[in-house]
C-alpha positions as CSV (number, residue, x, y, z in Angstrom):
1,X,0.0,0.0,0.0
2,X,1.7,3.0,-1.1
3,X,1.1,6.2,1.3
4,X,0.8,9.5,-0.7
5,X,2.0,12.6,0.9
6,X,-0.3,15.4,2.4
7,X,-0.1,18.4,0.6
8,X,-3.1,20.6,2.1
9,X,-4.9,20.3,5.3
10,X,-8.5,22.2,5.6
11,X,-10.3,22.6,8.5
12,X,-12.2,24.6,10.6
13,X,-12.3,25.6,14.2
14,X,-14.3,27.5,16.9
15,X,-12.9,29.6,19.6
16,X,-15.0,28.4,22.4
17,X,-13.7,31.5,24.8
18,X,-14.9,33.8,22.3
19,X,-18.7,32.3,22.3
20,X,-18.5,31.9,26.0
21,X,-17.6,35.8,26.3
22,X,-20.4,36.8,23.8
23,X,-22.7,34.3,26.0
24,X,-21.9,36.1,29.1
25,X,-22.1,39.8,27.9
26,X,-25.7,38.8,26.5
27,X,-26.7,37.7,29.5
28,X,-25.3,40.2,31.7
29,X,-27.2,42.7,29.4
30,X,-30.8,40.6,29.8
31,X,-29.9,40.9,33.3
32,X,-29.3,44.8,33.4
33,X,-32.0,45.7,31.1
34,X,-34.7,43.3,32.6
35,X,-34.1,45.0,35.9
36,X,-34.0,48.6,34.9
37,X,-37.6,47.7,33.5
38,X,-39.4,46.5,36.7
39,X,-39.2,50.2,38.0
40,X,-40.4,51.8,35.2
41,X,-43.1,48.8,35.0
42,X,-44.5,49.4,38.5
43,X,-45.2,52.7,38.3
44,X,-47.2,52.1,35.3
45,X,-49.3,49.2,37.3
46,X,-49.7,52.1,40.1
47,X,-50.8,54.8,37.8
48,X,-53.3,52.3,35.7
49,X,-54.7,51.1,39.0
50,X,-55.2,54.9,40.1
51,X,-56.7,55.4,37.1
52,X,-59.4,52.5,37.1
53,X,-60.4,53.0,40.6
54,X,-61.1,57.0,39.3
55,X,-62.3,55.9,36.5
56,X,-64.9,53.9,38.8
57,X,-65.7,56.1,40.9
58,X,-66.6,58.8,38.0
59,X,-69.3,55.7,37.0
60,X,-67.4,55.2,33.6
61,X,-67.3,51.7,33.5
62,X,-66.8,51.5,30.0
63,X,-63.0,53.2,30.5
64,X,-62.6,51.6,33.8
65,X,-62.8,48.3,31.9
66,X,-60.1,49.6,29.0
67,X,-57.9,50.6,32.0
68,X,-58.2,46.9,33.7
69,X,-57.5,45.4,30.2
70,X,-54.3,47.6,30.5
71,X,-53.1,46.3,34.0
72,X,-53.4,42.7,32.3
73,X,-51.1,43.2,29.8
74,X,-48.9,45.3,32.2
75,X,-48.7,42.0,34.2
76,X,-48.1,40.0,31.4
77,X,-45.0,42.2,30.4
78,X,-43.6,41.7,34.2
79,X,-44.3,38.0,34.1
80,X,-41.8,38.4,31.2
81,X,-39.1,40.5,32.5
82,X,-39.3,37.9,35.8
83,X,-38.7,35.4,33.4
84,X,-35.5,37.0,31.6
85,X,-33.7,37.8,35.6
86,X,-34.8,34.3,36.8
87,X,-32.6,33.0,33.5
88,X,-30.0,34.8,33.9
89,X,-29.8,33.9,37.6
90,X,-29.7,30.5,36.5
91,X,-27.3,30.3,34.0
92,X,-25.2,32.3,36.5
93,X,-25.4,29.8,39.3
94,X,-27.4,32.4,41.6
95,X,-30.9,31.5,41.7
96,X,-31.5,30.7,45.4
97,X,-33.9,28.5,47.4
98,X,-36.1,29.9,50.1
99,X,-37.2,26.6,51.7
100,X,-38.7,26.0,54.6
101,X,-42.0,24.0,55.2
102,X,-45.6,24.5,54.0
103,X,-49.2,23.5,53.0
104,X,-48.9,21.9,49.9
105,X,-52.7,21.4,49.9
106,X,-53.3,25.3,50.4
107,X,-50.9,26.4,47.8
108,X,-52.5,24.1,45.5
109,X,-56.0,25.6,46.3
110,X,-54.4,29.8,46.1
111,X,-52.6,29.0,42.4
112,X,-56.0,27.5,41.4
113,X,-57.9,30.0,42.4
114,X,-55.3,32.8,41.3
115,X,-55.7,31.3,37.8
116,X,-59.6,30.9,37.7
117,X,-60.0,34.5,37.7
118,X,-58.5,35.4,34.6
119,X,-59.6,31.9,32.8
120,X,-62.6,30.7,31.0
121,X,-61.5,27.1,31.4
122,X,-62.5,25.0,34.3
123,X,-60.0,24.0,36.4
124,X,-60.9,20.8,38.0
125,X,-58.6,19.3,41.4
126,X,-58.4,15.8,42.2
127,X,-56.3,15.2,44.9
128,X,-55.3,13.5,48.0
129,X,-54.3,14.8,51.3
130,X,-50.7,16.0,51.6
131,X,-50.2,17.9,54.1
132,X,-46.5,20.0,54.8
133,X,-43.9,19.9,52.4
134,X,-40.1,21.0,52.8
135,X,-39.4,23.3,49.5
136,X,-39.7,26.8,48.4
137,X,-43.4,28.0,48.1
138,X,-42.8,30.9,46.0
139,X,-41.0,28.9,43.4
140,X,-42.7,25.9,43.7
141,X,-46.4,28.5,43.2
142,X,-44.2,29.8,39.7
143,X,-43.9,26.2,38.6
144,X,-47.6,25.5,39.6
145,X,-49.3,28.6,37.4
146,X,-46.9,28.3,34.8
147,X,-48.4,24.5,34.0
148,X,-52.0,25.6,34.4
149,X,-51.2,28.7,32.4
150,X,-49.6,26.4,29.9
151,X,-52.6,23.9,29.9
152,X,-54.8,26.9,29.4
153,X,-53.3,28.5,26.6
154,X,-52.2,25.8,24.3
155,X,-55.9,24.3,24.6
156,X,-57.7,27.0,23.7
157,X,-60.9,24.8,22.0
158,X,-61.4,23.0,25.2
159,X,-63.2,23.5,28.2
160,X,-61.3,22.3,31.3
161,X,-58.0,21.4,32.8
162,X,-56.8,18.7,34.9
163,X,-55.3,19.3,38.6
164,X,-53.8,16.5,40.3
165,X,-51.6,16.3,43.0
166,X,-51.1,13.1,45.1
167,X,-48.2,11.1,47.5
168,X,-46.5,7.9,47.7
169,X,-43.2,7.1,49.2
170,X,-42.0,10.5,50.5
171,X,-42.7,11.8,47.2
172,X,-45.5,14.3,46.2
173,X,-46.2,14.2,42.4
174,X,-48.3,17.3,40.7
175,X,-49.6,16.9,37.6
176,X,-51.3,19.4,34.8
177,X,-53.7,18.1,31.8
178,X,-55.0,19.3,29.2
179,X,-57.3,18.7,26.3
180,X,-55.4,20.6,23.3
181,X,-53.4,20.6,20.9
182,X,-50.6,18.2,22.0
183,X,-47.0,17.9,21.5
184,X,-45.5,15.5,18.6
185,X,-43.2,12.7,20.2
186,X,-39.8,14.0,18.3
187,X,-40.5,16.8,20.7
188,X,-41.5,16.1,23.6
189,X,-37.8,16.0,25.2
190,X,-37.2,19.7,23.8
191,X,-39.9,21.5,25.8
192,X,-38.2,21.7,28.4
193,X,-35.2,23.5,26.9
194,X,-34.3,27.5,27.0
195,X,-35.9,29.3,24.4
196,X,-38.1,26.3,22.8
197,X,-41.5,27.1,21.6
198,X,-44.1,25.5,20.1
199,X,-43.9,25.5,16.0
200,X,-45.4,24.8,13.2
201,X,-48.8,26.1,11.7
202,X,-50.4,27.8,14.9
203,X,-46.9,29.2,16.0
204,X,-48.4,33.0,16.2
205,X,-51.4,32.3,18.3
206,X,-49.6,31.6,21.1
207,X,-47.0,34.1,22.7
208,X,-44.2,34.1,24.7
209,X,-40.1,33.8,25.0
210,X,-40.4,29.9,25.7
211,X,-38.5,30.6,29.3
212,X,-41.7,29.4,31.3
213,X,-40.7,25.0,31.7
214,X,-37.3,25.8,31.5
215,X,-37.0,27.9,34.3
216,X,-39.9,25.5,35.9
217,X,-37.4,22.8,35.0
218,X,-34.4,24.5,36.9
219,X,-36.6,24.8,39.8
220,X,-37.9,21.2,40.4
221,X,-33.9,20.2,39.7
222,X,-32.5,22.4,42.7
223,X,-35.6,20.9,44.5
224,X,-34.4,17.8,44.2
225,X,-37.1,16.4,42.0
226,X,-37.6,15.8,38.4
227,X,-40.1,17.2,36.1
228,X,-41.9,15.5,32.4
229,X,-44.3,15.2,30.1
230,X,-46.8,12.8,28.5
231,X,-48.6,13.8,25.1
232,X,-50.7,13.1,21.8
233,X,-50.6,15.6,18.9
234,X,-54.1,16.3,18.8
235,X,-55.3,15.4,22.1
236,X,-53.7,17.3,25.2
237,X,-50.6,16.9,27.2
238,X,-49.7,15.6,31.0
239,X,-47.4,18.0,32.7
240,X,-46.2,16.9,36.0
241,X,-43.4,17.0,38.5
242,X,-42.3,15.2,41.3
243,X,-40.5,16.5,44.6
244,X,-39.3,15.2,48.0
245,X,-42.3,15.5,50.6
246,X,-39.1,16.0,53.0
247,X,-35.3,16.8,52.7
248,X,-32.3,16.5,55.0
249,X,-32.7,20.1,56.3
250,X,-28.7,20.4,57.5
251,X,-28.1,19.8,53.8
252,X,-30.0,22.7,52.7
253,X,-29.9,25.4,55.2
């Protein structure tokens, strides 16, 4: 076998420090610019409540109404910027844990609620008793209304939504169905990823940065739980997590 000699060698190459510079300096800016918005974004809520409630009081319901519609969206836009710091926080290790313990059963019951006000859909619990649970209740509540939320808005012909929450072996599982429009199976392990949304033909009716389950997912991680989904294009999707019911406290504090 006769060798030949090389004459040419082409290739190509990627300076990895280079992309993990631009990575950071994108993330410190969604960090700087996400908080220099809250500000701004309170006020507004303050000054669209003040005007409602004057609004009210005048007996103009009609532009009471347009001002409510307007403290919506206001919300929505926080919701947003939340979801832009609690990403950057992640990717730079500091999102924290506030755990202590709670009623799991009576968080449950206040997202519920929280949601069924702004939601034509019915949202239905089935549960069991579970009594106090060792996380964080802020975060775990984030998780929570961002699966009902979820449910809500990607099933937007049906007419309810499934709550579920029950216990079994020191572990408490939560679960979120719906009735919509499904997710197909190549894609089922990508919803959870930062910056997926859904695609495809009915892509523009439903909004959003696609931060929502991957932050949800970060959370049930550092919570020492897990976090997946069952689905059928066409029929509705099973959200649901699964955390500790208790956790070595010393290991946590």
């Amino acid at each position: 076998m006769k060798i030949k000699n090389i004459k040419q060698w082409i290739g190509t190459f990627t300076d990895i420090d280079d992309f993990k510079q631009l990575q950071a300096q994108k993330d410190h800016f969604l960090g700087i610019a996400s908080h220099e918005l809250k500000t701004p974004l309170t006020s507004l809520k303050l000054y669209t409540q003040f005007i409602e409630m004057n609004l009210q009081k005048q007996g103009d319901l009609r532009n009471a109404e347009v001002a409510k519609r307007m403290d919506v969206q206001i919300d929505r836009l926080t919701e947003l910027v939340n979801d832009l710091l609690d990403v950057t926080k992640i990717q730079n290790g500091k999102i924290q844990l506030n755990e202590s313990y709670f009623d799991f059963d009576q968080l449950i019951d206040e997202v519920i609620k929280e949601q069924q006000m702004t939601s034509r859909h019915k949202i239905i619990a089935n549960r069991s008793f579970i009594g106090e649970v060792y996380a964080d209740r802020h975060r775990i509540s984030q998780v929570m209304s961002n699966l009902i939320s979820n449910a809500i808005k990607y099933s937007p012909d049906a007419d309810e939504v499934l709550v579920s929450a029950k216990e079994e072996n020191d572990l408490i599982s939560f679960s979120v169905k719906d009735f919509g429009i499904g997710i197909p199976s190549d894609k089922q392990t990508k919803v959870f990823e930062q910056y997926y949304r859904v695609s495809g033909s009915k892509e523009h009716t439903f909004p959003g940065l696609g931060l929502g389950l991957y932050i949800s997912s970060e959370i049930i991680k550092r919570t020492g739980g897990r976090i997946y989904v069952h689905s059928t294009e066409g029929k509705g999707s099973d959200f649901c997590f699964e955390i500790p019911k208790n956790k070595n406290i010393d290991d946590h504090a």
